[in-house]
mmCIF file as Biopython writes it, N, C-alpha, C and O atoms, coordinates in Angstrom:
data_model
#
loop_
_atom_site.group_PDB
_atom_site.id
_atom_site.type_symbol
_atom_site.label_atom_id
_atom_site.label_alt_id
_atom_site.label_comp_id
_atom_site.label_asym_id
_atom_site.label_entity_id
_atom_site.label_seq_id
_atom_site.pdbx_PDB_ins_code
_atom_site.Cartn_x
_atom_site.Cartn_y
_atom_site.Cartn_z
_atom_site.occupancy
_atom_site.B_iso_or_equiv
_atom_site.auth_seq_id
_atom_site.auth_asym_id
_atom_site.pdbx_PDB_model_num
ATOM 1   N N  . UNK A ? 1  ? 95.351  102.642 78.362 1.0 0.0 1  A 1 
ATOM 2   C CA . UNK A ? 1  ? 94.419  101.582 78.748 1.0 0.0 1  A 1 
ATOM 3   C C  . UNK A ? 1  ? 93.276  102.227 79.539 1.0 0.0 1  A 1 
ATOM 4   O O  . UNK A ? 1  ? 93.329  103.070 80.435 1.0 0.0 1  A 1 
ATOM 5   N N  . UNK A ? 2  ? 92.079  101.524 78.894 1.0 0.0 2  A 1 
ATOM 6   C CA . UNK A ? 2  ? 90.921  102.489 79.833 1.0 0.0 2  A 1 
ATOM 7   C C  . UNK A ? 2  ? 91.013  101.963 81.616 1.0 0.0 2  A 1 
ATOM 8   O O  . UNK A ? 2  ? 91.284  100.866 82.106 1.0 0.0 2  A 1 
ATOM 9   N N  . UNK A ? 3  ? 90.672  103.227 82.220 1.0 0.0 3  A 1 
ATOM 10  C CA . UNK A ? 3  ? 90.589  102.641 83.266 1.0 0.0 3  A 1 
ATOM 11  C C  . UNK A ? 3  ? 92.236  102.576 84.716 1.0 0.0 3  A 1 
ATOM 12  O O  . UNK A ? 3  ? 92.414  102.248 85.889 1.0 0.0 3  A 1 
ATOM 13  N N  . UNK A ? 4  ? 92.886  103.040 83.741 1.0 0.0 4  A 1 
ATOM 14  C CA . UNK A ? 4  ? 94.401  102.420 84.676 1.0 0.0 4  A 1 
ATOM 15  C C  . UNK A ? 4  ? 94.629  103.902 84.975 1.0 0.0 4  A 1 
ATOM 16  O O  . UNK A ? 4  ? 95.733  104.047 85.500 1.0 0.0 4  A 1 
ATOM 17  N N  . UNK A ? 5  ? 93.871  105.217 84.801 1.0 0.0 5  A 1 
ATOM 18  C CA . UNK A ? 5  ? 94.260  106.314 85.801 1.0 0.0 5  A 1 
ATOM 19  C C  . UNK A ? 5  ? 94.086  106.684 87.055 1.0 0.0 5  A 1 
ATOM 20  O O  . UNK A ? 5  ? 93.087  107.403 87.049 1.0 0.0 5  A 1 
ATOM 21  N N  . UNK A ? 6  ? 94.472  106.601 88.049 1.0 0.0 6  A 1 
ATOM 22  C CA . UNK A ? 6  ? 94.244  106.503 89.383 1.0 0.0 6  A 1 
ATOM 23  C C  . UNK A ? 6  ? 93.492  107.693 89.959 1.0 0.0 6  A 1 
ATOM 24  O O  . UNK A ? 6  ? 93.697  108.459 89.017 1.0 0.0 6  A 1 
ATOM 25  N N  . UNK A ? 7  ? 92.742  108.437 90.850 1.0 0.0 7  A 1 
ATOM 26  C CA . UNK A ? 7  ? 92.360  109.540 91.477 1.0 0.0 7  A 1 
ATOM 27  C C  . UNK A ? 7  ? 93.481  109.843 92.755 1.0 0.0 7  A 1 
ATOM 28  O O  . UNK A ? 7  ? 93.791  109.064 93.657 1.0 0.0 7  A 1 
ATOM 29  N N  . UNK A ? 8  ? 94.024  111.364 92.496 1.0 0.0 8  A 1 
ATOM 30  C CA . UNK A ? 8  ? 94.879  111.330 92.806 1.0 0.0 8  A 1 
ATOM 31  C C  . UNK A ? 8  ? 94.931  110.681 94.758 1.0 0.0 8  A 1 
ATOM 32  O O  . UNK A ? 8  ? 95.999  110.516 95.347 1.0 0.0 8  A 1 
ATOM 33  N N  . UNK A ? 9  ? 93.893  110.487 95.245 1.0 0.0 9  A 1 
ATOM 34  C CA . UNK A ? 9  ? 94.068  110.098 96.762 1.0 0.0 9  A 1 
ATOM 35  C C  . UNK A ? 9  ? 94.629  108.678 96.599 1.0 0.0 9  A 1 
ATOM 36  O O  . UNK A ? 9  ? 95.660  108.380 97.201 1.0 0.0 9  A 1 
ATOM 37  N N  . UNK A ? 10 ? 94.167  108.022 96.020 1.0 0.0 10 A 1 
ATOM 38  C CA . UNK A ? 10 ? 94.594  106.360 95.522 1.0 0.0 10 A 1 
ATOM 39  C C  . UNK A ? 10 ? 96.530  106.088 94.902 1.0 0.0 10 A 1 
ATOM 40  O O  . UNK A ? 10 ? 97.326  105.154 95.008 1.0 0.0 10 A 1 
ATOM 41  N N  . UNK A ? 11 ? 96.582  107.522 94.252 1.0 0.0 11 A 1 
ATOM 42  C CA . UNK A ? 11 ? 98.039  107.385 93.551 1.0 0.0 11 A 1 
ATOM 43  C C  . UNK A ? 11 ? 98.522  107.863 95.036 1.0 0.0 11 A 1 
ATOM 44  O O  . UNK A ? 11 ? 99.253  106.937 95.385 1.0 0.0 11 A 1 
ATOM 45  N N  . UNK A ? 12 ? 98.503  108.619 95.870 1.0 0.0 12 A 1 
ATOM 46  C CA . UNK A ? 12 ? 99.279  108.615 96.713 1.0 0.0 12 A 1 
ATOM 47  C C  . UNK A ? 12 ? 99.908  107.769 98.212 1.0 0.0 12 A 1 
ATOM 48  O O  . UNK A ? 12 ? 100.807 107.809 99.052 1.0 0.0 12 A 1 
ATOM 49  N N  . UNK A ? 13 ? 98.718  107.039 97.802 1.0 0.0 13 A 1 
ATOM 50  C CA . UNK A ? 13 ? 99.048  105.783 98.568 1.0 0.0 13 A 1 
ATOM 51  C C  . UNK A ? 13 ? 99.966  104.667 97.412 1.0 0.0 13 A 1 
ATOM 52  O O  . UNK A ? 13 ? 100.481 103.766 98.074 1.0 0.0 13 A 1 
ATOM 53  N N  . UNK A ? 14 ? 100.127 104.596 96.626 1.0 0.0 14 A 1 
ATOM 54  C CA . UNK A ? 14 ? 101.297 104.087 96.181 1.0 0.0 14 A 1 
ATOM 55  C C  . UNK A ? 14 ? 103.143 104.517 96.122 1.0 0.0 14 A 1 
ATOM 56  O O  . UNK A ? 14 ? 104.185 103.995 95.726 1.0 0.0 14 A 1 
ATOM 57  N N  . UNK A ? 15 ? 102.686 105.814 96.801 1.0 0.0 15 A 1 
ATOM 58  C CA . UNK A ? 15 ? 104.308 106.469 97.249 1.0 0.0 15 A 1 
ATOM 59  C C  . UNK A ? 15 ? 104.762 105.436 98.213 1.0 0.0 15 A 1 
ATOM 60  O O  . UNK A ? 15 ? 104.244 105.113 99.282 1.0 0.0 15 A 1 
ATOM 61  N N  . UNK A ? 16 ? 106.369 104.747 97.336 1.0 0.0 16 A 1 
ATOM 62  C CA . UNK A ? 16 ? 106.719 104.040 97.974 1.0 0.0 16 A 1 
ATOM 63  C C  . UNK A ? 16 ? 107.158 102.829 96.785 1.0 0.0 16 A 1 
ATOM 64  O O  . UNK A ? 16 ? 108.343 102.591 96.555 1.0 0.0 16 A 1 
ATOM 65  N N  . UNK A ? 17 ? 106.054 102.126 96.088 1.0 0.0 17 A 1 
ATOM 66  C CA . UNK A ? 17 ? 106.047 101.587 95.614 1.0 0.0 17 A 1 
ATOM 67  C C  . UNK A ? 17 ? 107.373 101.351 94.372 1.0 0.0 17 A 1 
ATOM 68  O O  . UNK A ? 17 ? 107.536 102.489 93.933 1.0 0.0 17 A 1 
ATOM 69  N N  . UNK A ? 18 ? 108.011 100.742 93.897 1.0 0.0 18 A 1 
ATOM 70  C CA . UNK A ? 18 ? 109.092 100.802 92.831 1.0 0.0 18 A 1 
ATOM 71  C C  . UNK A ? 18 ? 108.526 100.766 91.379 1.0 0.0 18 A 1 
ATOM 72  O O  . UNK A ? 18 ? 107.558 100.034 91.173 1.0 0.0 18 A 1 
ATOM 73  N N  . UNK A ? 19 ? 109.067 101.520 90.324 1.0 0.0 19 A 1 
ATOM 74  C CA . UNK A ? 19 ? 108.594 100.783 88.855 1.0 0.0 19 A 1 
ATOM 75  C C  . UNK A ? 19 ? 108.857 99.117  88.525 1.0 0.0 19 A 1 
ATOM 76  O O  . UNK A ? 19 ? 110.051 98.827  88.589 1.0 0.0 19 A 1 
ATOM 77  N N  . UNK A ? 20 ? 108.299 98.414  88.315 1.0 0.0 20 A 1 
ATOM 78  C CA . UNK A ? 20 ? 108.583 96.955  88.047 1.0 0.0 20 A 1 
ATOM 79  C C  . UNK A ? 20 ? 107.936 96.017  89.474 1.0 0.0 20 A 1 
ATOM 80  O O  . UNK A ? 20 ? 107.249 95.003  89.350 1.0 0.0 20 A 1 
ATOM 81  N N  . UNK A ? 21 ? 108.261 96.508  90.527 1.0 0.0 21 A 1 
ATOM 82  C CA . UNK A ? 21 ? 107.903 95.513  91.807 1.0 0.0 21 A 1 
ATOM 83  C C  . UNK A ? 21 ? 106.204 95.882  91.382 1.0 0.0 21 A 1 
ATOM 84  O O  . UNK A ? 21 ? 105.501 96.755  90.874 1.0 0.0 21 A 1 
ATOM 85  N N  . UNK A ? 22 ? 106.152 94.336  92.085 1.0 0.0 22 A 1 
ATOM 86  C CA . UNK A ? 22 ? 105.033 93.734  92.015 1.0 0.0 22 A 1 
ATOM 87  C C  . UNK A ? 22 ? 104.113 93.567  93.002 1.0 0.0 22 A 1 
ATOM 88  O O  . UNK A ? 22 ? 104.361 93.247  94.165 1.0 0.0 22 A 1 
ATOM 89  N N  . UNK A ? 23 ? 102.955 93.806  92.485 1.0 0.0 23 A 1 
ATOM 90  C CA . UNK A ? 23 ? 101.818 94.423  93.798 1.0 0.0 23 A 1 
ATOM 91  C C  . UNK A ? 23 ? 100.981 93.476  92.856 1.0 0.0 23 A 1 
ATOM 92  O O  . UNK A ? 23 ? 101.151 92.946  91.758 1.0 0.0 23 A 1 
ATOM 93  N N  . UNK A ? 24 ? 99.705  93.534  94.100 1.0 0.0 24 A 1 
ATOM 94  C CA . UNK A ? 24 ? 98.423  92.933  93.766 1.0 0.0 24 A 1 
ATOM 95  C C  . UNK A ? 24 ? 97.331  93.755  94.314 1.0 0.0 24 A 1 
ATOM 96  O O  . UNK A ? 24 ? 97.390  94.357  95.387 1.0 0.0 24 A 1 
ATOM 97  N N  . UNK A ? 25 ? 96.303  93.739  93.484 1.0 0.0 25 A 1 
ATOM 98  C CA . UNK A ? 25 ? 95.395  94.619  93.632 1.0 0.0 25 A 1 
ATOM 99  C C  . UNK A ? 25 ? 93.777  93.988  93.433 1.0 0.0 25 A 1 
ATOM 100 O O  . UNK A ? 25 ? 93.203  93.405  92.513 1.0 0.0 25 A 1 
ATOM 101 N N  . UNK A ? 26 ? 93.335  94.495  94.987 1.0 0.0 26 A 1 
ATOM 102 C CA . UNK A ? 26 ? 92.079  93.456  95.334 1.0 0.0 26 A 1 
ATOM 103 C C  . UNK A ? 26 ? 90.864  94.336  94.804 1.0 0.0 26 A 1 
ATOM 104 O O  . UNK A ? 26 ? 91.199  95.488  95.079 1.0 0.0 26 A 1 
ATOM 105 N N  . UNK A ? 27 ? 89.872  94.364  94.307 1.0 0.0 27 A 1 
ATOM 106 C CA . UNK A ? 27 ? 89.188  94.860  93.342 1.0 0.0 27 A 1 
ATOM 107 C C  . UNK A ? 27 ? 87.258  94.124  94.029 1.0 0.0 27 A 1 
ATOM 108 O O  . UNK A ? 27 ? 87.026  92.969  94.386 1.0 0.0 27 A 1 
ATOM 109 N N  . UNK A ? 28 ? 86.289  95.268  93.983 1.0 0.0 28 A 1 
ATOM 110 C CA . UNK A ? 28 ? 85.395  94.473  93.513 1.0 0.0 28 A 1 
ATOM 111 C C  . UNK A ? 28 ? 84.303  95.088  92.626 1.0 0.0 28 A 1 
ATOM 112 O O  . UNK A ? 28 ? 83.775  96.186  92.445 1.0 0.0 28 A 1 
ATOM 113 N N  . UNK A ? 29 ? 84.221  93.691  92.114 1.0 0.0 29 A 1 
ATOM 114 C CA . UNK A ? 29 ? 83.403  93.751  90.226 1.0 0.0 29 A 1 
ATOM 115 C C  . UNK A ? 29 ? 81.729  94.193  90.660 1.0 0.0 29 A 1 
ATOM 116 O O  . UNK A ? 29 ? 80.979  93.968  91.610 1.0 0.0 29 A 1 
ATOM 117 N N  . UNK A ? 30 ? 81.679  94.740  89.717 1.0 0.0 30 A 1 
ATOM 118 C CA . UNK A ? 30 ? 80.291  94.791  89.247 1.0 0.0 30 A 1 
ATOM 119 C C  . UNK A ? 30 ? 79.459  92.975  89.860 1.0 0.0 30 A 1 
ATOM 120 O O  . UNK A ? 30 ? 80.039  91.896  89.736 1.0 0.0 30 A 1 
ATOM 121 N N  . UNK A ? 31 ? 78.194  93.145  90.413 1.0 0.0 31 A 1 
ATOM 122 C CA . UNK A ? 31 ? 77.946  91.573  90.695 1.0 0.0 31 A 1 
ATOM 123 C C  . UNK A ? 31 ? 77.439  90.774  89.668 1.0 0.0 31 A 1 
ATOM 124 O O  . UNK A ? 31 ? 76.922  91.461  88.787 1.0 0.0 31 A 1 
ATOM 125 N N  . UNK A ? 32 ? 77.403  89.670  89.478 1.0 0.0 32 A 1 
ATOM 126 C CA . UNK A ? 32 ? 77.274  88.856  88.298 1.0 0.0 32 A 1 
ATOM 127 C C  . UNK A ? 32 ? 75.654  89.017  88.191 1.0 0.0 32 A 1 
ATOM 128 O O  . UNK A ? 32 ? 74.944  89.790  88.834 1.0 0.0 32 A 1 
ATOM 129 N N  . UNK A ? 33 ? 75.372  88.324  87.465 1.0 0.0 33 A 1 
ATOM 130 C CA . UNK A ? 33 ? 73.443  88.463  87.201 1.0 0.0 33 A 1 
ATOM 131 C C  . UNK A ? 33 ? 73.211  86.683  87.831 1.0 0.0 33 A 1 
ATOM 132 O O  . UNK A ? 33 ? 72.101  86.370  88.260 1.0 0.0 33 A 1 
ATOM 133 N N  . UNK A ? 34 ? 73.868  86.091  87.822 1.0 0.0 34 A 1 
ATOM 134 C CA . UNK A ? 34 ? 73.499  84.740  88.513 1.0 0.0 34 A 1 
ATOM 135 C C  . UNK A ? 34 ? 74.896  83.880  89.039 1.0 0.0 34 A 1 
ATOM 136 O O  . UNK A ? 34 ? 76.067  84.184  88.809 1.0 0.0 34 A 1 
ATOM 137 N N  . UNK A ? 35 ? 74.558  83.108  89.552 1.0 0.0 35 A 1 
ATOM 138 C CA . UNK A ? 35 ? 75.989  82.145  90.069 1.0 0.0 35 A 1 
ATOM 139 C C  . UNK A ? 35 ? 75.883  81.124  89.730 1.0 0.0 35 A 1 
ATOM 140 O O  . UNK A ? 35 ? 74.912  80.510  90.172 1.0 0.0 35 A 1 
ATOM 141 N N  . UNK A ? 36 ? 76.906  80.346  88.684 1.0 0.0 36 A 1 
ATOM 142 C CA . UNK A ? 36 ? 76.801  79.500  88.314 1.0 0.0 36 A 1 
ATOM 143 C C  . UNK A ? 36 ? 78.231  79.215  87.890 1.0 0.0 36 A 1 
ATOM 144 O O  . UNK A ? 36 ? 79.170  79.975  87.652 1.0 0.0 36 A 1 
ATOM 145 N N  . UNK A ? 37 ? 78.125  78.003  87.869 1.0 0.0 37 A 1 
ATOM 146 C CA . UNK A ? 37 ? 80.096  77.681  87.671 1.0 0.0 37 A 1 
ATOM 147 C C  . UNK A ? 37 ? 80.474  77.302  86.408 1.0 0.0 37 A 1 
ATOM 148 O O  . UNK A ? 37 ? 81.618  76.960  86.108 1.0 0.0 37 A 1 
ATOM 149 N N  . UNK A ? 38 ? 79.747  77.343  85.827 1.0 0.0 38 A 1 
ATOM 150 C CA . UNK A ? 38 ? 80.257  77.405  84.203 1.0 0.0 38 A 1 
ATOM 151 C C  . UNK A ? 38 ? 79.032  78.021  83.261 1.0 0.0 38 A 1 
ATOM 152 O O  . UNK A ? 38 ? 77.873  78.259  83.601 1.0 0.0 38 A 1 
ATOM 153 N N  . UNK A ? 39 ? 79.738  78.222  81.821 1.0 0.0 39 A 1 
ATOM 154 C CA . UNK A ? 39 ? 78.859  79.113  81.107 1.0 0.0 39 A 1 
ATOM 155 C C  . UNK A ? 39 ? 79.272  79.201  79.525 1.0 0.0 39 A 1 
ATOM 156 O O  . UNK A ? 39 ? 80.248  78.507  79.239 1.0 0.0 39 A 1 
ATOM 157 N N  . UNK A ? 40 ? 78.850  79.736  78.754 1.0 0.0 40 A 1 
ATOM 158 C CA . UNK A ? 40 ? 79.722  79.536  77.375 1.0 0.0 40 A 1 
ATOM 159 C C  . UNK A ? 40 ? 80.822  80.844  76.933 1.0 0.0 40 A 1 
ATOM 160 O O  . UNK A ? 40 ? 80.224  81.854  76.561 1.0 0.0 40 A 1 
ATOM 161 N N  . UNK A ? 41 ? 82.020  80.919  76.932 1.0 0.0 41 A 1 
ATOM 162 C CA . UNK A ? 41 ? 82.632  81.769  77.029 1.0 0.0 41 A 1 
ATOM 163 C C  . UNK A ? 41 ? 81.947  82.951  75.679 1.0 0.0 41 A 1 
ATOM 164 O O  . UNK A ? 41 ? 81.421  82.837  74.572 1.0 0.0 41 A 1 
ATOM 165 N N  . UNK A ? 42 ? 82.351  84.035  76.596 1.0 0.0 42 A 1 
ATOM 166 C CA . UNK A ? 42 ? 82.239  85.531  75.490 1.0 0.0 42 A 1 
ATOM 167 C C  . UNK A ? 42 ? 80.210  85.426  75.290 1.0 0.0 42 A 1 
ATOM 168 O O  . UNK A ? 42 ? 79.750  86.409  74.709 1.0 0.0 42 A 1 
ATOM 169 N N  . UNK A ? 43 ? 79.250  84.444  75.691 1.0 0.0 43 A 1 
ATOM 170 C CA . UNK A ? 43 ? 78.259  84.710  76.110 1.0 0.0 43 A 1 
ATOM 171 C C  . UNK A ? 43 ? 77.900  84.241  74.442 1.0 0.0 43 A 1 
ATOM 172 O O  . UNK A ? 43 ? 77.058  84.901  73.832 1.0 0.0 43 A 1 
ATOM 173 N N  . UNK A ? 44 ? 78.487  83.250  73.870 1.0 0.0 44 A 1 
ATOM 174 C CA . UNK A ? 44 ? 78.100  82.206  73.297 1.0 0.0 44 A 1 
ATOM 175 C C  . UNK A ? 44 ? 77.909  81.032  73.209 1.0 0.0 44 A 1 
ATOM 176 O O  . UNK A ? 44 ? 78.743  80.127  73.187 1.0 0.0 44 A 1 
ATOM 177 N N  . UNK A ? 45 ? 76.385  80.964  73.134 1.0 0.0 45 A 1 
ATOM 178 C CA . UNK A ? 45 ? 75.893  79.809  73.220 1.0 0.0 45 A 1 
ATOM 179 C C  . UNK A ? 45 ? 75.846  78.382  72.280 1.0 0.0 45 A 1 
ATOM 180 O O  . UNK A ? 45 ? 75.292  77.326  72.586 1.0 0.0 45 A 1 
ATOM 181 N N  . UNK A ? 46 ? 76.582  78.687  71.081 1.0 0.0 46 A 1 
ATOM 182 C CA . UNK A ? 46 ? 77.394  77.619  69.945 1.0 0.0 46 A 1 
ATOM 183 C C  . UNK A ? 46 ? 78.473  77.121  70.850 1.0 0.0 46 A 1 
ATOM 184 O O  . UNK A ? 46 ? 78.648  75.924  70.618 1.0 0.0 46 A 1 
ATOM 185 N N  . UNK A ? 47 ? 79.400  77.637  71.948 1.0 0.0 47 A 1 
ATOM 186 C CA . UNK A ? 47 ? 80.516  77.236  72.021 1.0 0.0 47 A 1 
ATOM 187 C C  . UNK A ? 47 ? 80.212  76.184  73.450 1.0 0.0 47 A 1 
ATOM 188 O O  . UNK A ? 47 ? 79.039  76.335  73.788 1.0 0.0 47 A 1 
ATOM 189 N N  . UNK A ? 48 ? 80.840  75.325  74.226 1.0 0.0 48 A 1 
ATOM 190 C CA . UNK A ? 48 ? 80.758  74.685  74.599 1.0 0.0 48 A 1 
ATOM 191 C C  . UNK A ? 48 ? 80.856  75.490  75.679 1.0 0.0 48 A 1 
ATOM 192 O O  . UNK A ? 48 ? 81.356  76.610  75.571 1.0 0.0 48 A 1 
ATOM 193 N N  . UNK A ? 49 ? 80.302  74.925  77.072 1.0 0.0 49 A 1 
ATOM 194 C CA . UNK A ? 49 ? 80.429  74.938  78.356 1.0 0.0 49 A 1 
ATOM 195 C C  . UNK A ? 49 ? 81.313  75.735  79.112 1.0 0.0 49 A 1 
ATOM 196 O O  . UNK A ? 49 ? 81.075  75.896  77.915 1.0 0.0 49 A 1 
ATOM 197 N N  . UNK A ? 50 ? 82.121  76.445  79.847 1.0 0.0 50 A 1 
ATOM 198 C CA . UNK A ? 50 ? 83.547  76.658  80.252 1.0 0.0 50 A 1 
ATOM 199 C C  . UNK A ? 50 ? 83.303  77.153  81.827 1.0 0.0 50 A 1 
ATOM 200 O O  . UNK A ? 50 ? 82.254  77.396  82.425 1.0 0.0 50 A 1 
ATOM 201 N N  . UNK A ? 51 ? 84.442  77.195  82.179 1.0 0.0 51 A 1 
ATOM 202 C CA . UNK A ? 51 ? 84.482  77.383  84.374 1.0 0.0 51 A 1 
ATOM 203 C C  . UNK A ? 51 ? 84.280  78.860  83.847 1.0 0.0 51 A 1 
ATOM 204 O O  . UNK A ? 51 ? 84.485  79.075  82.652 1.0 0.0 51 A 1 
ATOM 205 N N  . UNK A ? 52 ? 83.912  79.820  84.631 1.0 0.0 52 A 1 
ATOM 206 C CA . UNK A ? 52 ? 83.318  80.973  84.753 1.0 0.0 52 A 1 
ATOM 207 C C  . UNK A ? 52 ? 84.938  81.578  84.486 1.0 0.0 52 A 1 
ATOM 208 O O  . UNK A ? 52 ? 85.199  82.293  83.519 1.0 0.0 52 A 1 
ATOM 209 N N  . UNK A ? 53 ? 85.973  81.155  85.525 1.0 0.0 53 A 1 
ATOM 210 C CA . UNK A ? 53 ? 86.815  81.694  86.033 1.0 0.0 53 A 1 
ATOM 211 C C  . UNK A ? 53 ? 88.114  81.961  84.691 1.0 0.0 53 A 1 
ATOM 212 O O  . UNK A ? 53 ? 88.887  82.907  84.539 1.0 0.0 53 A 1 
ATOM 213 N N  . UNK A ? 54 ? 87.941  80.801  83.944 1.0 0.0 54 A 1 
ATOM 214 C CA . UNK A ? 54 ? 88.476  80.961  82.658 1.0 0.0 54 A 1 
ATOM 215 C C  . UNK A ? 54 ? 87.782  81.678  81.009 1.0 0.0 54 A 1 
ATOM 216 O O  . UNK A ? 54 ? 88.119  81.580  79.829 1.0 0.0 54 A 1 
ATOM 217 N N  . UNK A ? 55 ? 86.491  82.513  81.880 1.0 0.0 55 A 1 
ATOM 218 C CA . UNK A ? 55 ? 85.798  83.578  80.872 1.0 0.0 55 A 1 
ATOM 219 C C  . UNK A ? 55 ? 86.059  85.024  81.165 1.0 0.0 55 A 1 
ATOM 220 O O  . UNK A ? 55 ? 87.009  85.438  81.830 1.0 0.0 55 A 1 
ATOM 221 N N  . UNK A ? 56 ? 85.189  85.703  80.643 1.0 0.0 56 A 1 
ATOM 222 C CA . UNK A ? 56 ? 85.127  86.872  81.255 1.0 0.0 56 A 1 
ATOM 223 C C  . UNK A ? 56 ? 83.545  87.440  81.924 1.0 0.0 56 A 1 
ATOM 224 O O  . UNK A ? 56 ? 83.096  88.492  82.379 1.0 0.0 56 A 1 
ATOM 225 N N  . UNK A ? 57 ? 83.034  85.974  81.652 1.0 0.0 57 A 1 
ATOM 226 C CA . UNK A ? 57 ? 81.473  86.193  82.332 1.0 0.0 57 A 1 
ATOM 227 C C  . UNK A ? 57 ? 81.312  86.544  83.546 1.0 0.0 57 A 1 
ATOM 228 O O  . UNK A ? 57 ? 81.886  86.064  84.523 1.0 0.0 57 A 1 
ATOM 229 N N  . UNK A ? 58 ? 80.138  87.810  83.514 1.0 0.0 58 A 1 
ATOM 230 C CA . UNK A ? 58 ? 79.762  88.777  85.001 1.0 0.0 58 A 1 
ATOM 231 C C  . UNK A ? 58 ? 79.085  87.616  86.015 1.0 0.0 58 A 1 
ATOM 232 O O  . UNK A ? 58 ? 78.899  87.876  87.204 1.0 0.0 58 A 1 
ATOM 233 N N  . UNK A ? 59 ? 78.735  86.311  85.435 1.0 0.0 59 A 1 
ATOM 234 C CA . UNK A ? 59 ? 78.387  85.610  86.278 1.0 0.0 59 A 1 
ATOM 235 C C  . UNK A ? 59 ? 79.365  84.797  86.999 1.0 0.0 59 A 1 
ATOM 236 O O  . UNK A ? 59 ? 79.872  83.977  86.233 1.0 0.0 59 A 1 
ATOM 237 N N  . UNK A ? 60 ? 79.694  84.742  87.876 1.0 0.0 60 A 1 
ATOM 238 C CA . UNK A ? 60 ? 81.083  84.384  88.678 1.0 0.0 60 A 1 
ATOM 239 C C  . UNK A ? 60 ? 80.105  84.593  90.427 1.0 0.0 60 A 1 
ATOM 240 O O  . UNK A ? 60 ? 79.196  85.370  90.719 1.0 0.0 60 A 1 
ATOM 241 N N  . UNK A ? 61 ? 80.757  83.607  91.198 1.0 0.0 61 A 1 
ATOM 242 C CA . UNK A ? 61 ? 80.285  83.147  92.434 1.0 0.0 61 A 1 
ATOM 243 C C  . UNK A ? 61 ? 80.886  84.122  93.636 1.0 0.0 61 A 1 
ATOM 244 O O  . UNK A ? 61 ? 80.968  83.858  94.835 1.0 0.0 61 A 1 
ATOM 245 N N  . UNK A ? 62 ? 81.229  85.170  93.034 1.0 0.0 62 A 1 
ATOM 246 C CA . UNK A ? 62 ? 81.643  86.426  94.078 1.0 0.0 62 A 1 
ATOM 247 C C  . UNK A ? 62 ? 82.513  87.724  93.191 1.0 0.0 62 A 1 
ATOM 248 O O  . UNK A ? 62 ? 83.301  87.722  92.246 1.0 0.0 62 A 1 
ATOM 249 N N  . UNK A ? 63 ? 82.049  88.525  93.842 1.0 0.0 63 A 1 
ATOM 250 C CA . UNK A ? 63 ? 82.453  89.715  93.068 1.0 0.0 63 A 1 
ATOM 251 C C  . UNK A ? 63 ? 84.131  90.098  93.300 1.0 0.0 63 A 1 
ATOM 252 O O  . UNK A ? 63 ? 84.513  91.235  93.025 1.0 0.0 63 A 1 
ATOM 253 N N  . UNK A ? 64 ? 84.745  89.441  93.633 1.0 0.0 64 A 1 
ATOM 254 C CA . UNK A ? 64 ? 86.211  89.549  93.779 1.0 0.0 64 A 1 
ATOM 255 C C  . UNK A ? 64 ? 86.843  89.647  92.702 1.0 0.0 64 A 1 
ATOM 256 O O  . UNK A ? 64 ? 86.600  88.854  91.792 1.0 0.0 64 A 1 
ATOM 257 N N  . UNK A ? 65 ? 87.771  90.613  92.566 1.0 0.0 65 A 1 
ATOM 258 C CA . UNK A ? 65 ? 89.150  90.422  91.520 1.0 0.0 65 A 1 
ATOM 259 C C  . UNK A ? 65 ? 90.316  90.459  92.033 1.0 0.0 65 A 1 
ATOM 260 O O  . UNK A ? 65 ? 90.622  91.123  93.023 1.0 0.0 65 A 1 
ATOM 261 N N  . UNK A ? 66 ? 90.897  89.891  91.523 1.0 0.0 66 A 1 
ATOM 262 C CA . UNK A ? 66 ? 92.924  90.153  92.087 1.0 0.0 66 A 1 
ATOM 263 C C  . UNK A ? 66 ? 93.570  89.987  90.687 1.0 0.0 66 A 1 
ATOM 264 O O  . UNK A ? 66 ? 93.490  89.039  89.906 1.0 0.0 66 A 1 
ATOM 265 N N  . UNK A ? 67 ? 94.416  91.493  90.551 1.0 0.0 67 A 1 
ATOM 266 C CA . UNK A ? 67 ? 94.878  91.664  89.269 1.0 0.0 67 A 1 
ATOM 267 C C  . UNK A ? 67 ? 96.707  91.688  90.247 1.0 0.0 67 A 1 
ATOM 268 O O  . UNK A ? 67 ? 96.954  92.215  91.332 1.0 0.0 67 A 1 
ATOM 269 N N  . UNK A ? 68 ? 97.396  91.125  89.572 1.0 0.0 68 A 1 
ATOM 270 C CA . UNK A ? 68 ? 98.762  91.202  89.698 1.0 0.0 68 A 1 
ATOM 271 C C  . UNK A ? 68 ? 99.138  92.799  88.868 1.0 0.0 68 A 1 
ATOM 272 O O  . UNK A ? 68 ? 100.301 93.197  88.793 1.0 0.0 68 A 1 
#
């Protein structure tokens, strides 16, 4: 998966951690180009309306992620 290799200072702060237990990981995104609370998902404009939060649009009302 692109992206899921750690630098090794980052992997060593997970010493400790178990295979399977479950962590969350606070992240921040690239900033959106505007804020707005809905939009047309995948950045088509045929498709109807949708909450930002259920797209994958860079426009989102804060640059936060939390990946389980």
């Amino acid at each position: 998966m692109p992206g899921s290799d750690l630098e090794p200072s980052v992997a060593e702060a997970l010493d400790g951690i178990e295979v399977g237990q479950e962590i969350v990981v606070v992240t921040w995104l690239q900033p959106g180009r505007a804020r707005r609370a809905q939009g047309p998902p995948e950045g088509d404009e045929s498709l109807p309306l949708t909450g930002v939060f259920a797209t994958r649009s860079p426009d989102r009302p804060n640059p936060l992620g939390l990946h389980a």
